[in-house]
N, C-alpha and C positions, 0 to 999 in steps of 0.2 A: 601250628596254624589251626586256629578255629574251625568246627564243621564249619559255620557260616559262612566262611572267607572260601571253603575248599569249592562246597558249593554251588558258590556266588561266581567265582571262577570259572567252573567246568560249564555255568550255565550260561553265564555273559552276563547275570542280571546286574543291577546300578543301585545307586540308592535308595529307588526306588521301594526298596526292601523294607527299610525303617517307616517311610510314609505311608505304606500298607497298614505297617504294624501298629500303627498311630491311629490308622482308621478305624481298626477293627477296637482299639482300645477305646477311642473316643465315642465309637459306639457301644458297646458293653459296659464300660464305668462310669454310667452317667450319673451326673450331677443336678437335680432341679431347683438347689438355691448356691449361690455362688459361697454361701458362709453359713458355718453352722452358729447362727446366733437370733436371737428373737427379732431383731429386726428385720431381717433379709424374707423370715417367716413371715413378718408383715408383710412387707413388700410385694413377698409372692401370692399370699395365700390370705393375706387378712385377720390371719391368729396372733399370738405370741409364744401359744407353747400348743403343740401335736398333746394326744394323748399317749401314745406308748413311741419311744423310742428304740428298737431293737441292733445288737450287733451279733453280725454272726462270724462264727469263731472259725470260718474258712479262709479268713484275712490274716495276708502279714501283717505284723507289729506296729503297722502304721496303725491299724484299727482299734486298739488298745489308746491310744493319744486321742482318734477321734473323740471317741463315745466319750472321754474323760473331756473334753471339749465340750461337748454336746449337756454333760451335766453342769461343768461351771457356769455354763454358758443359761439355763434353767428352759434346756427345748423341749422337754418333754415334763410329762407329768408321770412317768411312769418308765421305768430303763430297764433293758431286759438282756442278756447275753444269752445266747443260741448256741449250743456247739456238742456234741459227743466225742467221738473219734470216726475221724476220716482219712481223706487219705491227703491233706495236710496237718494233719495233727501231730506227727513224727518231729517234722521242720518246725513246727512251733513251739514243743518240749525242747527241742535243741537251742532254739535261737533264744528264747525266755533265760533258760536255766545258763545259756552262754553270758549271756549280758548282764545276767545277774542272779550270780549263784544264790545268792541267799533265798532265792524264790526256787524251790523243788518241785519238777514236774512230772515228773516218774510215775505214770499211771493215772494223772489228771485229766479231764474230758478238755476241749477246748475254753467253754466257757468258764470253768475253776482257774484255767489258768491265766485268762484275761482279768477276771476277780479278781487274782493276784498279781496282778501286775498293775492294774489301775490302783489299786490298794497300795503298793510298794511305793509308783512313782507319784501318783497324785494325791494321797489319800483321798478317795474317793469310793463310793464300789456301786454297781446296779441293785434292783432292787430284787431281780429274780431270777433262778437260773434254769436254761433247761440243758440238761447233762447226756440226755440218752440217744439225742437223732443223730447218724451216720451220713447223712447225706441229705443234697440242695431240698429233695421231695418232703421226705419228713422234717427239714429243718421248719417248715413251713406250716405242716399238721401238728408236730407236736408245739412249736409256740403256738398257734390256735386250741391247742389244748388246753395248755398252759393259762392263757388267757382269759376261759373257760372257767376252769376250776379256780381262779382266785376273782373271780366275779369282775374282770377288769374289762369295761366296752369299750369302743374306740370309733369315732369320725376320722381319726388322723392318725396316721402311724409313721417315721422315719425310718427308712431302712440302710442299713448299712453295711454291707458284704465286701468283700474283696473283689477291686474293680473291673478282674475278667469275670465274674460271675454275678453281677450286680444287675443286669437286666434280666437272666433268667430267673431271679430270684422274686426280683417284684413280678415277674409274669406268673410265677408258681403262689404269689399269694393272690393275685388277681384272679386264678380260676375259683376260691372258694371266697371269696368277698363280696360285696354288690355293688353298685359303681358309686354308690354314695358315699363311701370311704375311700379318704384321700391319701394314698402312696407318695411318700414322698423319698424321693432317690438320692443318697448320697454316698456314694461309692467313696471305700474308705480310703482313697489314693488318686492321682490324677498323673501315671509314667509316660513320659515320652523320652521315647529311641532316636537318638542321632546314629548316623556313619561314619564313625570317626578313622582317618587311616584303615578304612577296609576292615574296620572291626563295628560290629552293633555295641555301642554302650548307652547308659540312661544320662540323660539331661540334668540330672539333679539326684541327691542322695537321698531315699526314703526308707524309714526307719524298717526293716526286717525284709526288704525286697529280694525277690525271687532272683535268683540267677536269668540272665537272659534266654536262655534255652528254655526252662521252666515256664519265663512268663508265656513265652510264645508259644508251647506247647498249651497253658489253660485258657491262652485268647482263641487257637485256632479249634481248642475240643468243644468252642460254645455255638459256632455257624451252625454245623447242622443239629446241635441240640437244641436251639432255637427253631429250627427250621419247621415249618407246619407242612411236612409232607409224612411219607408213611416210615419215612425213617428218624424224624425228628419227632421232638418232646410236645411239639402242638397238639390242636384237638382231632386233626388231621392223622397224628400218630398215634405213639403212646398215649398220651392225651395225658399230662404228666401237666402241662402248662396253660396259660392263656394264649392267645394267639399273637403272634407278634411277628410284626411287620421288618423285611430286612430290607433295606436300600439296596439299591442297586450298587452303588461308589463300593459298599459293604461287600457282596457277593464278589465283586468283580477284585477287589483287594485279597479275598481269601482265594480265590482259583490262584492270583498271580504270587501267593505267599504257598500254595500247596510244591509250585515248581521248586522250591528251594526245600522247605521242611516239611514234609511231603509223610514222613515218615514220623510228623510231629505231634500230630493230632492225638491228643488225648483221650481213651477210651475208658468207658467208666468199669470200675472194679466193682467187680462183685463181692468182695470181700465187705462193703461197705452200702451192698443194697439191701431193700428188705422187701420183704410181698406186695407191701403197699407204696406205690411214687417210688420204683428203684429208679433213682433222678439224680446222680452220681457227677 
């Protein structure tokens, strides 16, 4: 028997559990054009191509299809892959080197290994890598770095994270930005949880997806690192972030998701922070 089922049991809760879990995703993986393709960019925005496209290497294996999307597709003028070693870097040497040996990841940063992976399945690759940031804060400073030193400016930028952490991530680029640069959010997956027979499972197969436990542990670690009080990553706290607004539907879905995985909430390693933005 599942924790969730034991749980869910000893608490009386219902399905209630999955439509939480959906709320809290559908706010954190957000989407601001329905398709990664120049038209939709019209649509929304008026352009046909962003200046820099970025993915960060905190995503399952969905994110490697995106970004190889996002280049056939021609949405950027500029592609970038983000990633060091974190504390999904482990699962994504695993999952890469599982599905396909011929790709070796044994001591690769994230974004070599997406390199290699977009290279494998699509022949394709980005155009620049950054290898060394550990976590959401510097994934953020060092691509502004990055950006920096190869003289690349930008009005437009696409971003693209792993979709429990896809709003903290454009909120940590919007503190060092000006508002005249346009964010644009496309979260590298879109999961939704059914209750099937008293079990939580996913609606649909996505390429390298987290175990259900995992997911729900990185949707529920993001409430109060969002949170603009003294103990979240707002200007209010650490001041790690921009400030961002959390709905109400939102709060009220994680207190009724705390009663069940309570014990799930994700805390950031310090294995993986640094002096500056430890943003984990």
């Amino acid at each position: 028997m599942s924790l969730y089922k034991v749980l869910k049991e000893s608490l009386g809760m219902d399905s209630k559990v999955a439509e939480n879990i959906n709320i809290l995703a559908k706010f954190l993986g957000t989407r601001d054009i329905d398709a990664l393709n120049q038209e939709e960019l019209f649509k929304r925005y008026g352009i046909h191509q962003v200046d820099v496209m970025v993915l960060f290497g905190g995503s399952i294996l969905e994110g490697g299809d995106v970004l190889a999307s996002g280049i056939k597709n021609f949405v950027a003028k500029k592609y970038i892959i983000v990633g060091g070693a974190g504390h999904t870097t482990d699962t994504l040497r695993q999952v890469v080197h599982l599905e396909y040996p011929d790709i070796e990841t044994t001591d690769l940063s994230e974004a070599e290994i997406f390199q290699k992976y977009i290279k494998h399945v699509y022949g394709c690759k980005a155009d620049y890598l950054e290898t060394k940031s550990t976590n959401c804060g510097n994934n953020i400073t060092y691509l502004l770095d990055l950006l920096k030193e190869n003289n690349i400016s930008f009005n437009s930028i696409i971003l693209s994270q792993d979709a429990s952490m896809q709003r903290r991530m454009a909120a940590g680029l919007k503190k060092y930005i000006n508002d005249n640069v346009t964010i644009i959010n496309y979260a590298t997956y879109c999961a939704k949880v059914l209750n099937q027979n008293d079990e939580l499972v996913y609606e649909e197969d996505l390429h390298g997806m987290w175990p259900i436990n995992r997911y729900v542990n990185l949707l529920m670690g993001e409430i109060h690192r969002l949170s603009d009080d003294a103990n979240g990553y707002g200007p209010n706290g650490k001041n790690y972030i921009a400030h961002v607004d959390i709905p109400e539907n939102v709060k009220i879905a994680f207190e009724e998701l705390k009663m069940v995985f309570g014990s799930e909430i994700r805390a950031a390693n310090p294995l993986y922070a640094t002096n500056m933005n430890k943003n984990s």
